[in-house]
N, C-alpha and C positions, 0 to 999 in steps of 0.2 A: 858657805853659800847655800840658800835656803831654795829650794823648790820651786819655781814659779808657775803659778797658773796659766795653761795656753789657752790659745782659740779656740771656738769646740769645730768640730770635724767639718760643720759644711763650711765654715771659713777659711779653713785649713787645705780643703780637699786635697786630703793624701788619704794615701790607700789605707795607713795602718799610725795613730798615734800614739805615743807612749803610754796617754792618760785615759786611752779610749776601752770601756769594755764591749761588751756586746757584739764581738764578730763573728760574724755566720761564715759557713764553712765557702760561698761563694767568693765572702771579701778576702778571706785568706789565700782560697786559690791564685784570686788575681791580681793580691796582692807577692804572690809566688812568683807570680808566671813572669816570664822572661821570653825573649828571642831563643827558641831548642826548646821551651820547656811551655807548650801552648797550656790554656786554662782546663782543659781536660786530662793532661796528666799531672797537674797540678793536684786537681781534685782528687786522682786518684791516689799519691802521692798520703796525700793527707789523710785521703782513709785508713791508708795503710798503716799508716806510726799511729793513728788513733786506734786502730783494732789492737794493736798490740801494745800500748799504754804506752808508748812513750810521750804523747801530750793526751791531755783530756780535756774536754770542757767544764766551764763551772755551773753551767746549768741549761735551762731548755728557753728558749723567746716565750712567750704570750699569748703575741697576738697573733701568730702566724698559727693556720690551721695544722700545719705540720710540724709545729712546735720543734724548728732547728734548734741544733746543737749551740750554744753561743761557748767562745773560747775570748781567752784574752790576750794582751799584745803580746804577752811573751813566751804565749805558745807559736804565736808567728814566727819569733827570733828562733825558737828551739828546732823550729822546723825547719826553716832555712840553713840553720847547722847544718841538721839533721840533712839534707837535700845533697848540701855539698859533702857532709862526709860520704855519702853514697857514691858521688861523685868519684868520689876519695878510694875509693874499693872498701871504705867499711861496711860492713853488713851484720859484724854477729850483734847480737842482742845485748850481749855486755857492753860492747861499744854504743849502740844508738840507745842504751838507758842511762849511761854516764851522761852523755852529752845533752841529753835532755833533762836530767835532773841536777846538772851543771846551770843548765839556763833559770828551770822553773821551782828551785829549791834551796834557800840556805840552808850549810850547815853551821854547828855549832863552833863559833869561834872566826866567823868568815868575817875579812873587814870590809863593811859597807861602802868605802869608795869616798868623791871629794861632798854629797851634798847631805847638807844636816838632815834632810826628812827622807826615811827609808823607806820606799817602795814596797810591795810584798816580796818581793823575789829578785835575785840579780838580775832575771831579765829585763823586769820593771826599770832597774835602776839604771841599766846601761843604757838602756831607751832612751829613759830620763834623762842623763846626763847627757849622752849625743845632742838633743834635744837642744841641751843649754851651752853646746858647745865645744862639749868634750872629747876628744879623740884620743886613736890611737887604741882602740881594743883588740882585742884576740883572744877566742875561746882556743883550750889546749886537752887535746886527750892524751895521756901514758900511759902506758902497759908496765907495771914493774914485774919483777920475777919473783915467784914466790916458790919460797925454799924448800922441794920435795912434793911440790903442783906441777901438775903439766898443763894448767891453763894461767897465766897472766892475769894479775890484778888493774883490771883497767877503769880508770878515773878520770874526770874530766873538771876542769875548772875555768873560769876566766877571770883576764887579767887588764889592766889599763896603763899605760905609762903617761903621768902629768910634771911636767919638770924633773926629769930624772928619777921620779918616785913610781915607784909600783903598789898600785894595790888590786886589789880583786877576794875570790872565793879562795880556796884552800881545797889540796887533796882530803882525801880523809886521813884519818892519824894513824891507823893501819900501814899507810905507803910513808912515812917517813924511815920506817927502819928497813924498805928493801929498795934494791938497786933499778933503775932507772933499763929498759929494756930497747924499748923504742916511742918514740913522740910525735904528734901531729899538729899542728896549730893550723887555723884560719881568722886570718882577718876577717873582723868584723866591721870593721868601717863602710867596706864595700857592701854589706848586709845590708848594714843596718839604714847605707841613703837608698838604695833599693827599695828597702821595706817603706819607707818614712817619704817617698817621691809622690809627687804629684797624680793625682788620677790622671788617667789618661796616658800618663808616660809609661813605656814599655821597658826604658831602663834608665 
């Protein structure tokens, strides 16, 4: 099934399209924000995984005299991970750089998923698919044990189930030959109509 072209945004008005670039660090907030989570610690929020690279923008606006940050939609998805694994008690750095470069990153060998035209990034693509229908996602972070470490190799991937089929990203190939320590997963479904809702709507 092939890609199809959506509405553009003001026909759309949703907070965050899959096909949409150009988000300024505003729409991301409030595209964040929720009931407990007002648009000012959203912002903050977002500063905060952007000082520390786990998202970055792809470049600066124009025409604005303060030439914002512009990011793209699947630094939104990575953040909102990101939000709820905080949520989650994750904090260290190894944890919120897997999960963000889970969202904004193929590796080599990852299966792209049910639709013929590939996105740049899994984030793109889950978007994309949501978009066209597809449900049933879930980003996963592991901790394997590594043999003669006293820190955990932690990775993060995601995954979709479409009739009985699994596809998605892949650990790295490093964690195939060590043992499974502990696991987290989050539905993405609930993200991702969050992310993709209506302006105006708070959830």
């Amino acid at each position: 099934m092939a890609l199809q072209t959506t509405q553009n945004e003001a026909e759309r008005a949703v907070y965050i399209a899959h096909d949409r670039v150009g988000l300024t660090h505003q729409v991301l907030a409030e595209a964040l924000a929720e009931p407990g989570l007002p648009i000012a610690d959203a912002k903050a929020f977002i500063r905060n995984m952007g000082a520390a690279g786990y998202v970055k923008p792809y470049g600066r606006g124009r025409t604005d005299k303060r030439t914002p940050h512009l990011y793209r939609p699947d630094a939104a998805l990575a953040l909102a991970v990101l939000l709820r694994a905080s949520e989650a008690g994750f904090s260290s750095p190894d944890a919120r750089k897997a999960l963000g470069q889970a969202i904004q990153n193929w590796r080599p060998g990852d299966e792209p998923g049910p639709l013929e035209l590939i996105p740049r990034s899994p984030g793109a693509l889950i978007m994309a698919s949501y978009a066209e229908g597809f449900r049933n996602f879930a980003a996963d972070i592991v901790f394997f044990r590594q043999p003669g470490a006293r820190k955990p190799l932690v990775a993060a991937r995601y995954r979709q189930v479409q009739d009985g089929v699994t596809r998605g990203t892949n650990f790295p190939p490093e964690a195939a030959a060590l043992q499974v320590r502990s696991s987290w997963t989050c539905p993405l479904d609930p993200v991702l109509s969050h992310l993709m809702r209506r302006r105006g709507a708070t959830h």
